[in-house]
C-alpha positions in Angstrom: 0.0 0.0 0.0 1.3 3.1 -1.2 0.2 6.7 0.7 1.0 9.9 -0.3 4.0 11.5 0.0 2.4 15.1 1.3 -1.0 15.9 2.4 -1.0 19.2 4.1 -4.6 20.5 5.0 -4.4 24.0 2.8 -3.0 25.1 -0.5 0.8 26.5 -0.6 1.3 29.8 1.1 3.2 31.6 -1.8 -0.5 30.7 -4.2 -1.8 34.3 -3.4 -3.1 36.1 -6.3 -3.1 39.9 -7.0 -6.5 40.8 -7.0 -7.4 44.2 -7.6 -10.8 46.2 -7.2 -11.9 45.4 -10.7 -11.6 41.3 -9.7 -13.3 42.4 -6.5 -16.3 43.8 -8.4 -16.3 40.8 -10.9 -16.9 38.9 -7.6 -19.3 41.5 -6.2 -21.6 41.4 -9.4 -22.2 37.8 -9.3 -22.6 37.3 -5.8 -25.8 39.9 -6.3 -27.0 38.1 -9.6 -27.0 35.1 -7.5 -29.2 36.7 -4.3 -31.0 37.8 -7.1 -32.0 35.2 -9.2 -32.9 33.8 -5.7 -35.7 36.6 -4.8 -37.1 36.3 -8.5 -37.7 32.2 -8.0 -39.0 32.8 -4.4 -42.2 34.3 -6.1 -42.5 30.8 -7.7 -42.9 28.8 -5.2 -46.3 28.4 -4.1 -46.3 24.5 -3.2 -44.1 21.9 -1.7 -43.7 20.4 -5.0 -42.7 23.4 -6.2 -40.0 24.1 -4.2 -38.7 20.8 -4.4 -39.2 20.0 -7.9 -39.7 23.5 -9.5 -42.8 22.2 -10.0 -42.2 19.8 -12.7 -42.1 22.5 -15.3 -38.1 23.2 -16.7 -37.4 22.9 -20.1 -34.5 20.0 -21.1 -31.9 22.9 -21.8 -32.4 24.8 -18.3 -32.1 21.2 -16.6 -29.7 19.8 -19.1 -26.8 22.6 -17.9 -28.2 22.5 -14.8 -27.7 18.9 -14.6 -23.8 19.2 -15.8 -23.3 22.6 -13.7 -24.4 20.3 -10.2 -21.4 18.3 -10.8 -18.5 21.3 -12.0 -17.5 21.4 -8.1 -14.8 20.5 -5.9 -14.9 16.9 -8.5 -14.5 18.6 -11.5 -12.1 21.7 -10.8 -9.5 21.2 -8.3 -10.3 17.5 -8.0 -9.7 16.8 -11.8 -6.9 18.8 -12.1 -4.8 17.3 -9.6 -5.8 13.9 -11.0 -4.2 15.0 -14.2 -1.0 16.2 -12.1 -1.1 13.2 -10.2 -2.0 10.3 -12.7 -2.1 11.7 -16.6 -3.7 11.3 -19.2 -6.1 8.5 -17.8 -7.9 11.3 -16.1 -10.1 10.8 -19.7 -11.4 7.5 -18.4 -13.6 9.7 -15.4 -15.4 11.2 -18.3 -15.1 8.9 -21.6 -15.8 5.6 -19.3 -17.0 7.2 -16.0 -19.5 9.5 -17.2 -20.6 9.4 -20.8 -22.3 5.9 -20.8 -24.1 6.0 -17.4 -25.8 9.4 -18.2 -26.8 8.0 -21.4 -28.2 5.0 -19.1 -30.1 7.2 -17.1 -31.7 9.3 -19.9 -32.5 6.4 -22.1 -33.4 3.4 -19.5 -33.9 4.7 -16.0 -35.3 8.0 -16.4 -39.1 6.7 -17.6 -39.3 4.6 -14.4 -38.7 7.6 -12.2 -40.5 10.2 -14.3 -43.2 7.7 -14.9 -43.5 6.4 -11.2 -44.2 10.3 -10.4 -41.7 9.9 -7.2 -40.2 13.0 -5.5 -37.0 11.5 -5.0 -34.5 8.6 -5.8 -34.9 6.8 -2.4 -39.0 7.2 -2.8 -38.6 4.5 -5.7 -37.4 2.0 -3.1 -40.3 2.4 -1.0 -42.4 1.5 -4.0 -40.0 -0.8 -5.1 -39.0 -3.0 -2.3 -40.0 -1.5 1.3 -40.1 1.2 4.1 -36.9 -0.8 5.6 -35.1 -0.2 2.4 -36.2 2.9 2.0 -35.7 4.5 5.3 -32.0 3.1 4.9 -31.1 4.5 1.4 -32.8 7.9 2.9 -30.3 8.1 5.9 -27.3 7.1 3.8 -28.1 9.6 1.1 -28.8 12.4 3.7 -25.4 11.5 5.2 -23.4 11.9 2.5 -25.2 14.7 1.1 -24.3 16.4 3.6 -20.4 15.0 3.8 -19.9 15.7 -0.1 -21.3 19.3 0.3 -18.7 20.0 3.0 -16.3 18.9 0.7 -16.9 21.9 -1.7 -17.1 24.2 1.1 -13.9 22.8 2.6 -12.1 23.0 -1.4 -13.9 26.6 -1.2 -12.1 28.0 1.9 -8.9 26.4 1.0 -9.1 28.0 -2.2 -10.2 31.6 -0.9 -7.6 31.6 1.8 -4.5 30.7 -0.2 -5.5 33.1 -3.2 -7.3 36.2 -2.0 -6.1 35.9 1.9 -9.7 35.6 3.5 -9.6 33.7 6.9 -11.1 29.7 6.4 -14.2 31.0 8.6 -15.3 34.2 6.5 -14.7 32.0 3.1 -17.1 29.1 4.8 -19.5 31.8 5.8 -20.1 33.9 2.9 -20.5 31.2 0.8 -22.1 29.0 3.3 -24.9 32.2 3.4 -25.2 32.7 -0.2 -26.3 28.9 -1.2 -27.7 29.3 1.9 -29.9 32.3 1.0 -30.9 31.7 -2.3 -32.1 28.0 -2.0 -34.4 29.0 1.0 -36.1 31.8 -1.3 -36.2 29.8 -4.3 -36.2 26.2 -3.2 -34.7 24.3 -6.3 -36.0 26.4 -9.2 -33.3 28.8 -7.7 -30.5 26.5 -7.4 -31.3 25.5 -10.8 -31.2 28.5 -12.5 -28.3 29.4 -10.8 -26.5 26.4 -11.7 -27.0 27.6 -15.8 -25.2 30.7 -14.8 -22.6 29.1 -13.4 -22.1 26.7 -16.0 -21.0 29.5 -18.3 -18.8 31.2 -15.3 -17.0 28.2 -15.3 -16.3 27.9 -18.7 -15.3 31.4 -18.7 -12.5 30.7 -16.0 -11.4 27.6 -17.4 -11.4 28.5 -20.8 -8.1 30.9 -20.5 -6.3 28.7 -17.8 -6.3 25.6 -20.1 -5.4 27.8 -23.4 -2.7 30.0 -21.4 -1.4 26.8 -19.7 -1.0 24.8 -22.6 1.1 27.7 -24.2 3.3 28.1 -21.1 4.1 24.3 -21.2 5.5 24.8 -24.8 1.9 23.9 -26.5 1.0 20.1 -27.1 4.3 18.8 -28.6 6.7 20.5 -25.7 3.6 19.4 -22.9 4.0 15.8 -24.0 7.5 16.2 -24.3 8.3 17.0 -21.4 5.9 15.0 -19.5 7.3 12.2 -21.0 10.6 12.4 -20.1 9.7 13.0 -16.3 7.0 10.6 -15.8 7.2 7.6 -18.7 5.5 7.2 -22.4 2.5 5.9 -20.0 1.6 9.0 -18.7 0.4 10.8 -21.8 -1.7 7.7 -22.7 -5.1 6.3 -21.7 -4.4 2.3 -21.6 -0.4 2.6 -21.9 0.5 0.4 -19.2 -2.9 -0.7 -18.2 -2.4 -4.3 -18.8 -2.6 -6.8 -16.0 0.3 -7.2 -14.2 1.8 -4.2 -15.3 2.7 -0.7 -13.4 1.1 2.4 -14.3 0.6 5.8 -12.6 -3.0 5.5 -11.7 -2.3 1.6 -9.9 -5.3 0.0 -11.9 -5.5 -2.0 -15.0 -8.1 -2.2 -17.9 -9.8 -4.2 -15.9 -10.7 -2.3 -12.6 -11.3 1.2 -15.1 -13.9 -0.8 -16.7 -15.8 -2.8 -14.0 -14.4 -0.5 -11.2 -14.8 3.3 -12.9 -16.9 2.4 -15.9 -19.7 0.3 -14.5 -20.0 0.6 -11.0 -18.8 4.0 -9.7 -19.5 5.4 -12.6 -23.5 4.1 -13.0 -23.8 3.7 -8.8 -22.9 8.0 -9.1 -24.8 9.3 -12.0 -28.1 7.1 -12.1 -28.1 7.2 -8.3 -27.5 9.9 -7.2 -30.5 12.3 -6.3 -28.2 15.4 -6.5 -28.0 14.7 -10.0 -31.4 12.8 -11.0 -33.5 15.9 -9.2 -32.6 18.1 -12.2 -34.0 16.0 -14.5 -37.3 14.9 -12.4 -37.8 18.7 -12.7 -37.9 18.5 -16.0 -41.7 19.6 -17.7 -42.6 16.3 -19.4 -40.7 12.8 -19.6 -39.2 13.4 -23.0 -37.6 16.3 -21.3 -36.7 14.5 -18.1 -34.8 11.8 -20.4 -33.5 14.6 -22.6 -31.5 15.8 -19.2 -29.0 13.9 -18.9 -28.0 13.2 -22.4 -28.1 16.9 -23.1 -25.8 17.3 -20.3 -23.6 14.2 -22.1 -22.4 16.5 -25.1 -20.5 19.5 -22.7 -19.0 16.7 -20.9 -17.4 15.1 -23.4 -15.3 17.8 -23.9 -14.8 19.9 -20.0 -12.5 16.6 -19.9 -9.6 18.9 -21.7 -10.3 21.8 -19.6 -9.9 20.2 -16.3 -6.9 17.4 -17.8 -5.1 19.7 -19.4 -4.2 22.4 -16.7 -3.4 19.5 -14.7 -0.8 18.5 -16.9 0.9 22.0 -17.6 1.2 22.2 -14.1 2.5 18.7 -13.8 5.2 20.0 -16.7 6.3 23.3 -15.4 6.6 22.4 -11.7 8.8 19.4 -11.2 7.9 16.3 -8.6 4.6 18.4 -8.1 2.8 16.6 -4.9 6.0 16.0 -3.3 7.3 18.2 -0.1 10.4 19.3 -2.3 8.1 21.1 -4.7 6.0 23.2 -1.6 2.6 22.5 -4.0 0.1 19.9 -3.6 -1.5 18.1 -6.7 -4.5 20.3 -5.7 -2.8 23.3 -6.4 -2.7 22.8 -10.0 -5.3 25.1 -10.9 -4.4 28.0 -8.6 -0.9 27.4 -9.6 -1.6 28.3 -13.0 -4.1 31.5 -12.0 -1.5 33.2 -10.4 1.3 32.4 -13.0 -0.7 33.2 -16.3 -3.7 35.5 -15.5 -4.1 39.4 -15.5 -6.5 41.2 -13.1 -10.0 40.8 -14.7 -9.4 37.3 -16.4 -8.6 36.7 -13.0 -12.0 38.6 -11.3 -13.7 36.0 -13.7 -11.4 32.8 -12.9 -11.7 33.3 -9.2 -15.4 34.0 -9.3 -15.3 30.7 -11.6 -13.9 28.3 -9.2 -16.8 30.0 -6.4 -19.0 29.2 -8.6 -18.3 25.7 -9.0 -18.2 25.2 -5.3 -21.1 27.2 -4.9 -22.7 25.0 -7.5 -21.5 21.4 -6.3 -22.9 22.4 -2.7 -26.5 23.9 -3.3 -26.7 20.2 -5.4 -26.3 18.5 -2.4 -28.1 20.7 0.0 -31.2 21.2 -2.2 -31.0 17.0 -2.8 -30.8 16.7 1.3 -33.6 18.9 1.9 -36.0 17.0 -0.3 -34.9 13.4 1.0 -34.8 14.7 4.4 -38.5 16.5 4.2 -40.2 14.0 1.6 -38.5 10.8 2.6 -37.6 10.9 6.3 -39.4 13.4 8.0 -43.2 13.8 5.8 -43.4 9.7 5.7 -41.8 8.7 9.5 -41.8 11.4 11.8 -45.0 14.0 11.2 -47.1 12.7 8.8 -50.1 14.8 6.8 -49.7 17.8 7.6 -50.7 20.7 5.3 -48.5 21.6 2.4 -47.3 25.0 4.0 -45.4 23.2 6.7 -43.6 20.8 4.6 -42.2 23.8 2.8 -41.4 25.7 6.2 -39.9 22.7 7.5 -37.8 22.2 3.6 -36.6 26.0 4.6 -35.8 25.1 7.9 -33.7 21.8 6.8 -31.9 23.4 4.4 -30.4 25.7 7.6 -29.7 22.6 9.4 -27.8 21.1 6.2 -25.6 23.7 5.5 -24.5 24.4 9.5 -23.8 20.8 9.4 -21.9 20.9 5.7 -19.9 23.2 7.5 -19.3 20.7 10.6 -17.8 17.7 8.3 -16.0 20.3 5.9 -12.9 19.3 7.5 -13.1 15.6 7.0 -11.4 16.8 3.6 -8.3 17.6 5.0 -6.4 14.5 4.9 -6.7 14.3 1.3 -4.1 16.0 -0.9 -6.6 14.7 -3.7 -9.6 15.8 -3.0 -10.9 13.7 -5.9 -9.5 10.3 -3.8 -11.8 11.4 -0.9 -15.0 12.0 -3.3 -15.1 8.8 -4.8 -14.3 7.0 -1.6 -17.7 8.4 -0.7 -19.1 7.4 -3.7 -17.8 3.8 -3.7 -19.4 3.7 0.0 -23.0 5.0 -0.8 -24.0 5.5 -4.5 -22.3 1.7 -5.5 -24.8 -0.5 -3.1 -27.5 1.8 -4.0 -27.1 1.2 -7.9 -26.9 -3.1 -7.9 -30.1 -2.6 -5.3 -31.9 -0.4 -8.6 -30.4 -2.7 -11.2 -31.6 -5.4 -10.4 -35.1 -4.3 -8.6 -35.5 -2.7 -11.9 -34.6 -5.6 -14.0 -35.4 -8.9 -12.2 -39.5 -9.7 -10.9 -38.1 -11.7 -8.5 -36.5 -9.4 -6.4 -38.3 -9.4 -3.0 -39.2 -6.4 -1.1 -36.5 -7.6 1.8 -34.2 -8.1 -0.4 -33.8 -4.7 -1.0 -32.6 -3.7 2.9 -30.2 -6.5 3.2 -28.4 -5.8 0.0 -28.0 -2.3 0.4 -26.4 -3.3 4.2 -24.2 -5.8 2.1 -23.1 -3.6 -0.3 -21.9 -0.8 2.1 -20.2 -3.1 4.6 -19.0 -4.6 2.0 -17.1 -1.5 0.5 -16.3 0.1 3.7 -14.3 -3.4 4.8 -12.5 -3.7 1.8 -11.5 0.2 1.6 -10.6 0.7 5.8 -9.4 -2.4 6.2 -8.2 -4.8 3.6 -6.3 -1.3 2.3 -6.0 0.7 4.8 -4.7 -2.0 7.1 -2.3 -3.2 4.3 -3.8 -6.6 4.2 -4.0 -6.0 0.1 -1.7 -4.4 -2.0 -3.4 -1.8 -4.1 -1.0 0.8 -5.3 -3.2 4.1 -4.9 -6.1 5.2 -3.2 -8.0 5.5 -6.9 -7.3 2.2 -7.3 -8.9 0.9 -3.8 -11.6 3.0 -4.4 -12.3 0.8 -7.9 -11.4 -2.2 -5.7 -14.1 -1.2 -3.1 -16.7 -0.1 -5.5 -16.5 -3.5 -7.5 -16.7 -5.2 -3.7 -19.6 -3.3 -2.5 -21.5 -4.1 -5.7 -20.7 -8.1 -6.0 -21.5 -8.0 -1.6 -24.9 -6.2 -2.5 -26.1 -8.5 -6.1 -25.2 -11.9 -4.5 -27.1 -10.9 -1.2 -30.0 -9.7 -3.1 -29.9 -13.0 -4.7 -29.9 -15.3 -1.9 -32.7 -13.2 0.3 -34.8 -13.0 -3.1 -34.4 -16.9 -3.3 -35.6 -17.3 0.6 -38.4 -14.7 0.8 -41.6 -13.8 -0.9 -41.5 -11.1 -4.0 -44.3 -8.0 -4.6 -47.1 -9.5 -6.6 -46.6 -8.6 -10.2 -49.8 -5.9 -10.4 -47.7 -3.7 -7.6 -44.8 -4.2 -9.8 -46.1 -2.0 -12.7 -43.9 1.0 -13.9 -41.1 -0.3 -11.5 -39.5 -3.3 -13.3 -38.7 -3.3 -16.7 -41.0 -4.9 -19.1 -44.0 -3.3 -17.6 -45.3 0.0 -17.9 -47.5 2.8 -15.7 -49.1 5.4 -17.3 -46.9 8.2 -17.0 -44.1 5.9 -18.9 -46.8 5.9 -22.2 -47.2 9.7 -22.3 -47.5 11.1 -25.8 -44.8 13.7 -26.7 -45.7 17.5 -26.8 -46.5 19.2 -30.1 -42.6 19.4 -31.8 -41.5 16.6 -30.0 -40.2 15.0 -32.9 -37.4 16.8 -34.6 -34.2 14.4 -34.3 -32.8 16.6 -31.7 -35.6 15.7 -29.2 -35.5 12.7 -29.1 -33.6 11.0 -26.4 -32.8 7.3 -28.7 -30.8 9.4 -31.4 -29.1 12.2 -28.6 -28.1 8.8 -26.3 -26.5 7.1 -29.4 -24.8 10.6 -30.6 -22.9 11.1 -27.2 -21.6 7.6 -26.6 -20.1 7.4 -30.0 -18.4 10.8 -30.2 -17.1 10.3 -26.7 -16.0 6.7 -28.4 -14.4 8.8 -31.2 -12.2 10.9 -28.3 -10.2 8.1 -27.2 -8.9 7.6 -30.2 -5.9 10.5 -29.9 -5.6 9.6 -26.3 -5.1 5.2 -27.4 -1.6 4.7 -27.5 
């Protein structure tokens, strides 16, 4: 077991940028645009549905970028970034392998059981699924790491804020802490969404000159590959150099744990899962738009891959053994790095109020997810039951409070991760990976009984929490990076949670077959045989021909990246 070399808890000292009072008004101007895109949803919400689902009413563009925007956070920015420093090239595999076919999943095959089931949430399709055992227990663990992953970005956040613009950990934790804060209790999700559009183009905006500015600095492609390759191996510019079994690589996996590990099971656990992401497209008006979400949101992600990868590798170019204590920068500081080397005051307004945005946007996912599980699935169903609307959307405001002072609470979990990418999908492998084999094979197998649901959800997570704390940790397996135990614990958790489906299934009795309707595939509810609105069927709207367009031109991608 390998560990790595240098994990301070904040970015290098000597990161501080020059900001001026024309960055400082960039900052200014969004942070009011954001309170006030938050007053002008509040007169929106009317209902509980409302202001947990925007009331079903979103076009597929406003939830498509809303549904990409949710996850350009602490993942996508920093996280990516130092994975490029730290690993390479394979950094493509998160997207090409780990992205592109699971949202195409969701949009195509998952998304008319949700949308057509009409449930509020991801956990409430377990309830009508399997039962309130299983669902209770996929509520808590979803609420939990909500509430861990959004302290991640605010943690990323402060770090961020603190090594480039000098503001104290606690007043970068608090002002952004109040803004998500403020505008998701005005505007419930309608706000959050909306706000997540704008974002979207901030963060292009910032990334945009980093990645073209980097790339130049490091002697464009030619002298970037160049000189990577000297330092670190032909491997490290490649996606499958050195992937073979048996053989060493930078990443510590082979073609064979990026495929099962990455590609099918943290990647389809996270993005058909998880209820940060799947709200955006529940909120969508109709079900051709609610399928139209996620493959929308496929096309942009395709290519963010270079703008994340790429500043990840200048900086792995111009700073030599980068992540090491000789160097004084962490693989996180990849991105800042570059900032403060290549940007003049105003780019650099918009790159810091970028990087906010993203965290700010990776947060309010997770918060406005929590406060809807929390409300709809824990509290509404087990604790005070029918009630009139109007306190369910108090008590959604009030949550959302709780949430955030508690995001703020595990923020610092982060800390012992100089990849804050490691840590997210250690969470991921623990929560979203038993959740997914418990919906693949509800949705796909009659048989499935309704306690079979509980017990291999429990499986699963054991399962991966064992293998990762202490088969890993404990050095009891030798897995030579933490992105590599992750895969390792993700493909545990999911085997753990399918065989003890199997064998409860096989012991106990399953739903009758007339409850199963609109919940296992081959059988249909109502919603899932809704007739497409009027224009519905230029090629563009429908989801069979957008699914099919994404996987093959993120196919089409690897091909510079092969060898």
């Amino acid at each position: 077991m390998q560990t790595p070399t240098y994990a301070p808890t904040q970015l290098a000292a000597e990161l501080r940028l020059p900001t001026n009072w024309l960055d400082y008004t960039i900052l200014a101007i969004y942070f009011v645009v954001v309170l006030g895109i938050g007053l002008a949803a509040r007169r929106s919400v009317k209902t509980s549905l409302d202001f947990f689902l925007s009331g079903r009413s979103l076009p597929a563009w406003i939830t498509g970028l809303a549904f990409i925007s949710a996850n350009l956070a602490a993942t996508e920015i920093l996280g990516m970034a130092a994975n490029s420093a730290q690993y390479g090239a394979y950094t493509v595999h998160w997207y090409w392998i780990g992205a592109i076919p699971a949202m195409v999943f969701l949009g195509l095959v998952m998304m008319p059981f949700y949308y057509g089931s009409k449930v509020r949430s991801v956990p409430e399709f377990l309830l009508l699924r399997f039962d309130k055992a299983a669902h209770l227990l996929s509520s808590a663990l979803f609420a939990f790491a909500s509430v861990l992953i959004a302290g991640v970005n605010l943690y990323a956040l402060a770090l961020v804020v603190e090594a480039l613009l000098g503001w104290p950990k606690w007043v970068a934790i608090v002002v952004a802490g109040a803004l998500v804060l403020g505008y998701i209790t005005l505007g419930g999700l309608s706000s959050a969404i909306y706000n997540e559009v704008l974002q979207f183009f901030v963060i292009l905006a910032a990334l945009i000159p980093i990645t073209v500015l980097g790339l130049k600095k490091a002697g464009g492609w030619d002298g970037l590959t160049d000189k990577l390759t000297a330092r670190h191996g032909a491997d490290f510019t490649t996606a499958w150099g050195g992937t073979g079994i048996g053989e060493a690589n930078p990443l510590g996996a082979n073609w064979l744990t990026i495929v099962l590990g990455l590609g099918f099971v943290l990647s389809f656990g996270y993005w058909t899962t998880n209820f940060a992401e799947v709200q955006r497209a529940l909120s969508a008006k109709n079900l051709s738009a609610g399928q139209r979400t996620p493959l929308i949101a496929a096309f942009p992600k395709i290519f963010i891959v270079f703008l994340v990868m790429i500043p990840g590798l200048a900086a792995a170019a111009l700073v030599p053994n980068i992540g090491s204590k000789e160097s004084g920068l962490q693989y996180n500081d990849a991105i800042p790095y570059l900032m403060q080397e290549l940007l003049p005051n105003g780019v650099l307004g918009i790159a810091v109020t970028g990087l906010l945005a993203a965290f700010m946007a990776g947060m309010a996912a997770n918060v406005s997810s929590f406060n809807t599980v929390f409300t709809t699935d824990i509290w509404a169903k087990y604790v005070v039951r029918d009630r009139e609307d109007e306190y369910y959307v108090r008590f959604g405001r009030l949550i959302t409070v709780i949430g955030v002072c508690a995001s703020i609470g595990t923020a610092f979990l982060a800390s012992s991760f100089s990849n804050i990418m490691s840590y997210l999908q250690t969470l991921f492998s623990f929560f979203n990976v038993p959740m997914f084999v418990v919906f693949i094979i509800g949705m796909f197998w009659k048989r499935a009984s309704v306690k079979s649901g509980f017990w291999g959800l429990l499986a699963g997570t054991t399962a991966a929490m064992i293998n990762y704390f202490v088969f890993y940790k404990q050095g009891v397996i030798s897995i030579p990076s933490d992105q590599g135990a992750n895969f390792v614990s993700a493909i545990a958790g999911f085997v753990a949670g399918a065989v003890v489906m199997i064998a409860v299934s096989l012991f106990t009795r399953p739903k009758p077959v007339e409850e199963l309707q609109g919940l296992v595939y081959g059988t249909r509810s109502p919603g899932m045989s809704e007739p497409p609105a009027e224009g519905d069927d230029a090629w563009y709207r429908k989801p069979a021909l957008l699914g099919w367009g994404a996987v093959v031109l993120a196919a089409a991608c690897y091909i510079p990246f092969s060898f």
